[in-house]
Phi, psi and omega in degrees: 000313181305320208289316148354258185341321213270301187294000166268306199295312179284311181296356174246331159299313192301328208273280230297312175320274191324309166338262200334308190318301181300322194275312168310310178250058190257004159278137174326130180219122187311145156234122164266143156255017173251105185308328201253047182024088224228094173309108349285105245314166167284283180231125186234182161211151199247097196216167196291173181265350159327296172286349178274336183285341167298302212284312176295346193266333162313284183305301173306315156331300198291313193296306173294337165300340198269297171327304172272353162280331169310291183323310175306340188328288180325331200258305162320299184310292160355297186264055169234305173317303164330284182305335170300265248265346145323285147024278175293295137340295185288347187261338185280294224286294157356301183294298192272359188271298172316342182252328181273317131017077198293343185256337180312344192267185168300154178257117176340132167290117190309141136261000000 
């Protein structure tokens, strides 16, 4: 329910934001991709600028998510390890808890 709420409050000023953005910058702008500025550019394109600032607001979004996922690698590994050896452990305890276990064996003949 919280989550509901919570994803209203932010998804619509953040939706309303974007708009604008797009409606104030929606004229056309050259982007080059030719360093040495060359008349005429080699590859350039021609698109609103609106749409180049979604693709860097993305593309930064994708890097840094990439980024901290990398960074987590240690902490992955970590619990991975934990859990083998949880594992084992529980598998360790299991065993001898089954050999020690007095109701656990064959049952004895009444006389």
């Amino acid at each position: 329910m919280w989550r509901k709420i919570l994803f209203w409050i932010v998804g619509i000023p953040v939706a309303a934001a974007a708009i604008l953005l797009s409606v104030a910058n929606r004229h056309i702008v050259v982007f080059s991709l030719d360093p040495s500025a060359a008349q005429p550019p080699f590859m350039s394109f021609e698109l609103p600028l609106y749409l180049l600032l979604f693709a860097a607001l993305i593309c930064g979004i994708l890097l840094g998510g990439m980024f901290a996922w990398l960074g987590q690698n240690r902490w992955r590994r970590r619990a991975r390890s934990s859990q083998f050896k949880l594992g084992v452990l529980q598998r360790e305890a299991d065993e001898r808890k089954r050999k020690t276990d007095p109701l656990a064996g064959p049952a004895l003949p009444r006389a």
